[in-house]
N, C-alpha and C positions, 0 to 999 in steps of 0.2 A: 845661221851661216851654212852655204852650200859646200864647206870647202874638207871638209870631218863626215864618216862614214851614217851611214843611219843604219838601223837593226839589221834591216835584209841586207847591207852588206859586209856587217860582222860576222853575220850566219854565215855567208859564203866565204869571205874569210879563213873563220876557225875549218869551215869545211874543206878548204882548199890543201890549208896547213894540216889536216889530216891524214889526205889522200896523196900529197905533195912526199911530206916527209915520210909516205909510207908505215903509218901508225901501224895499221894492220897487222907486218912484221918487227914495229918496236921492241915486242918483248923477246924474251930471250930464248927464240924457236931454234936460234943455230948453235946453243949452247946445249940443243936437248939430243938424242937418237930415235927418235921416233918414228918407223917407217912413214907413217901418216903425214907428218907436220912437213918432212922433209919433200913429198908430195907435193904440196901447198904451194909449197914455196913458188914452184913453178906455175901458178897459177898465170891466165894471160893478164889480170889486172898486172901482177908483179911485173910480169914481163914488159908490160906495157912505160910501168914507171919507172923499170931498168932503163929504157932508150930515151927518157928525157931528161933534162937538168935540172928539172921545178924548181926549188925553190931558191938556188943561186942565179936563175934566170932572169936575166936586164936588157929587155930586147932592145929599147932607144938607146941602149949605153948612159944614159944620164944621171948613175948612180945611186938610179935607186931599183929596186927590185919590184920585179912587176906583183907582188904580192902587196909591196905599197905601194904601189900605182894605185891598187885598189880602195887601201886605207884611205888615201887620197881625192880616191875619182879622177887621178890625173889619167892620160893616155899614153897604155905602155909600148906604144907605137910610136911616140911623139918625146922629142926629148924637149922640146918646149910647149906644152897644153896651150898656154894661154899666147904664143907665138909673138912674145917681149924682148926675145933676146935673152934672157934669162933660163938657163934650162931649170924644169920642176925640183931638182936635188938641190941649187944655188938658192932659188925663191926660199924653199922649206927651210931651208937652214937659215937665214936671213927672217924667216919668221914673215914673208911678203906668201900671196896667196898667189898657187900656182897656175887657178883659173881664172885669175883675174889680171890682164894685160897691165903692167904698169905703165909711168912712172909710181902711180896712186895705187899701189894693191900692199901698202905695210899692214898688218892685221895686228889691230891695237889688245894691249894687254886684255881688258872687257872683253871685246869679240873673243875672244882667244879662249876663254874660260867658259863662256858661256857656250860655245862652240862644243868643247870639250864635253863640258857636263850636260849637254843636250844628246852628243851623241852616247855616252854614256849611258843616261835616262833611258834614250830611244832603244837601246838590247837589252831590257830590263823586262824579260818575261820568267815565265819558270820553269825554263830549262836550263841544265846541266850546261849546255851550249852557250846561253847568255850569261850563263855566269864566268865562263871560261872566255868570252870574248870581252866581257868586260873589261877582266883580269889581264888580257893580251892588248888592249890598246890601252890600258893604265899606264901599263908598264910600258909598252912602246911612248907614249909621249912625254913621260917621264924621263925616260934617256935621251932623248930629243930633245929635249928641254934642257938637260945638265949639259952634252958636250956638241947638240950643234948639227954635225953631219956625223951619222953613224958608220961605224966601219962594216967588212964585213962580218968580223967576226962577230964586234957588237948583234948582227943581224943573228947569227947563227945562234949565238947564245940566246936569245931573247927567244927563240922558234925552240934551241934544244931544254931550255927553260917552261916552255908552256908543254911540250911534251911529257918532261920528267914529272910532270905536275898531274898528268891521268892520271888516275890512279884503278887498281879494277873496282867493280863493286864487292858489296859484301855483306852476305846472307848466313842467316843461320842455318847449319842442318837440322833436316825436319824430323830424322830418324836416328836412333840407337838401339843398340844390340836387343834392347827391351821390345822392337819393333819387328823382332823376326822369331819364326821359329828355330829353336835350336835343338838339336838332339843331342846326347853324352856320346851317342854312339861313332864312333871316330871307327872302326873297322875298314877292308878293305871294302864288303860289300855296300855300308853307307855312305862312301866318298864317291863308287863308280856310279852311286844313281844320282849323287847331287850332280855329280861332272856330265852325265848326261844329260839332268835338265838344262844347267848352263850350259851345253850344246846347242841345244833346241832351241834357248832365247837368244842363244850373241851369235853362235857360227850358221846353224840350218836353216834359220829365219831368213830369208832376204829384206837387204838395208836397201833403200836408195840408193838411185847411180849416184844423184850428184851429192856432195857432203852437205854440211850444213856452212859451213866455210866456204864455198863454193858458191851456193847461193845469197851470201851475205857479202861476195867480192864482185857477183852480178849486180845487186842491189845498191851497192857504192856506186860502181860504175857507170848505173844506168839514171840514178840521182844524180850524178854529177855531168851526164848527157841531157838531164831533162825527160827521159824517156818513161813518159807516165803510165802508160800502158805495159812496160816491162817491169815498172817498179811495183806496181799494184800485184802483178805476179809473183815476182819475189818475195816482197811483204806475205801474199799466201801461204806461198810454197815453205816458209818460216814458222808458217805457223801453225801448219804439217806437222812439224818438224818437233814443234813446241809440244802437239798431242802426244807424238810417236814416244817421245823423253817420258813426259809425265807417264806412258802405259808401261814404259821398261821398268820407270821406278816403282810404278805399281807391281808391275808380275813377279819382282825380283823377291817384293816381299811375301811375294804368298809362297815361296820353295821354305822345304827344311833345309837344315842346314846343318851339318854338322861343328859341333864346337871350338874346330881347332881352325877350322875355316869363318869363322862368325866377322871375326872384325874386319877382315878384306869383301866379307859380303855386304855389312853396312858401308863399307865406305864406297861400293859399287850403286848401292842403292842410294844416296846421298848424293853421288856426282851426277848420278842421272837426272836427280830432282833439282839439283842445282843448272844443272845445263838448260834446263826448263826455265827458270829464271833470266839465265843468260841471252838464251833466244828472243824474251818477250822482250828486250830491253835492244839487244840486234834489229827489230823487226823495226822499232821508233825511230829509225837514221835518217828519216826525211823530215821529222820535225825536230831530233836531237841528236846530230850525229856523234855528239861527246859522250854522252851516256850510253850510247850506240857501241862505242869503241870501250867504253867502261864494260860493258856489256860481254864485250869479245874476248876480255880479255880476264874475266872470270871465266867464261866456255874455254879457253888457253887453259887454266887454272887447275878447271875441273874434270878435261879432257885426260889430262896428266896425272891427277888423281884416281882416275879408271884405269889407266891405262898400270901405274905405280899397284893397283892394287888386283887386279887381274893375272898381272907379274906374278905376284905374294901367291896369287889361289896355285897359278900353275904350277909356284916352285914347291908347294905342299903335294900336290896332285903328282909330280917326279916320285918322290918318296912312293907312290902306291903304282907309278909305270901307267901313269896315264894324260896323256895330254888333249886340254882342247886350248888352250891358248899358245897357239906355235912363236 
């Protein structure tokens, strides 16, 4: 049956409902103080998906949402595809096919299932993505099924339901206190020379202009333009990104460290090897944007965790009249 999505349109789909609903900022960026995040925010992708209405958008008016227009294959230009007199949101609830002009277009229970579990079948790869799209037209035909024509809210809940349903990933840390040097020595002149190697790696070092967030809302952006030649960049530029983490988590462990600062050091060293993780899974959003967005949202995770633990070194580093993290 032609009238039920096939993989490539689940894929685009769940990607749509990503970049629609704004996953990106899902989590809980405005709940935090972070000069960084709050940056972010103003990002042009955001900007972008501030001046449109995605995913309560019905451009034929025919009650259904052009995000199942898609499910459909109907056209969300058209408030009747198969031009029966019928608009596509009457046909679909009436269980008649929207592409096929009636009086003869009823879609018999058989077709109906088979239809179903074909398109089901067909997003059945191993990605993260096909597993979540599966999940999102399960459940969509399901409610379709029970009452008929869906509300909107019905709609809203079924899109804030496959959201609440990301989740980040989740990695072990690689390192423990056992993983650095410590010294007993806590004096003023052992803190001033720890504080000035973490000078030299986080402040005197130059970072990238652009963030890594930055390039991973280019990389959406330009996946969701088709733009193969800017996403190949991206994907690099990522994977920069991915080296630069892994050599911060390496240097962090070759400093002494004094003992009273030790645990805020591993957990600096830990976020960075995790953000490394995060990246390599960011970098995958053209073949898995779910895992992609899992991805991000451990980097959210473990950003916070540098950032919460940098806090701890500097408010130790007060006590001795010295700051490098302002």
């Amino acid at each position: 049956m032609a009238y039920l999505p096939n993989k490539k349109i689940l894929f685009l789909l769940v990607f749509i409902l990503l970049i629609f609903a704004g996953w990106f900022y899902f989590s809980d960026y405005k709940n935090r103080q972070i000069p960084y995040i709050a940056e972010q925010e103003k990002s042009p992708l955001v900007v972008a998906m501030d001046q449109t209405s995605q995913l309560d958008k019905d451009t034929d008016a025919d009650g259904l949402k052009d995000w199942e227009e898609l499910l459909w294959k109907t056209d969300s230009n058209k408030a009747d595809t198969d031009g029966d007199g019928t608009n596509d949101n009457e046909e679909i609830t009436f269980n008649r096919n929207p592409l096929k002009a009636g009086p003869n277009d009823k879609i018999s229970e058989k077709e109906d299932i088979v239809a179903q579990e074909k398109a089901i079948a067909d997003s059945k790869k191993n990605t993260m993505t096909a597993i979540y799209a599966r999940k999102f037209m399960s459940d969509y035909l399901t409610l379709k099924t029970q009452k008929g024509e869906l509300t909107d809210l019905d709609k809203q809940n079924l899109v804030q339901s496959f959201m609440d349903n990301i989740k980040p990933l989740t990695v072990a840390d690689e390192y423990s206190v056992a993983d650095i040097k410590i010294t007993e020595n806590t004096g003023k002149d052992s803190i001033k020379k720890y504080a000035e190697e973490m000078r030299v790696v986080f402040i005197d070092t130059p970072s990238p202009q652009l963030s890594e967030m930055d390039v991973f809302n280019n990389l959406m952006k330009n996946i969701k333009e088709n733009n193969v030649k800017n996403i190949e960049s991206d994907i690099n530029t990522l994977k920069l990104y991915i080296a630069w983490n892994d050599r911060l988590s390496k240097i962090v462990l070759l400093l002494t460290v004094p003992k009273n600062l030790s645990k805020n050091h591993v957990e600096i060293a830990n976020g960075f090897n995790n953000i490394k993780s995060a990246l390599e899974n960011m970098a995958i959003a053209k073949n898995d944007p779910v895992k992609a967005m899992m991805g991000q949202k451990l980097y959210d995770e473990q950003t916070q965790r540098i950032y919460s633990a940098m806090k701890g070194t500097q408010e130790i580093f007060n006590g001795y009249e010295i700051i490098v993290f302002k």
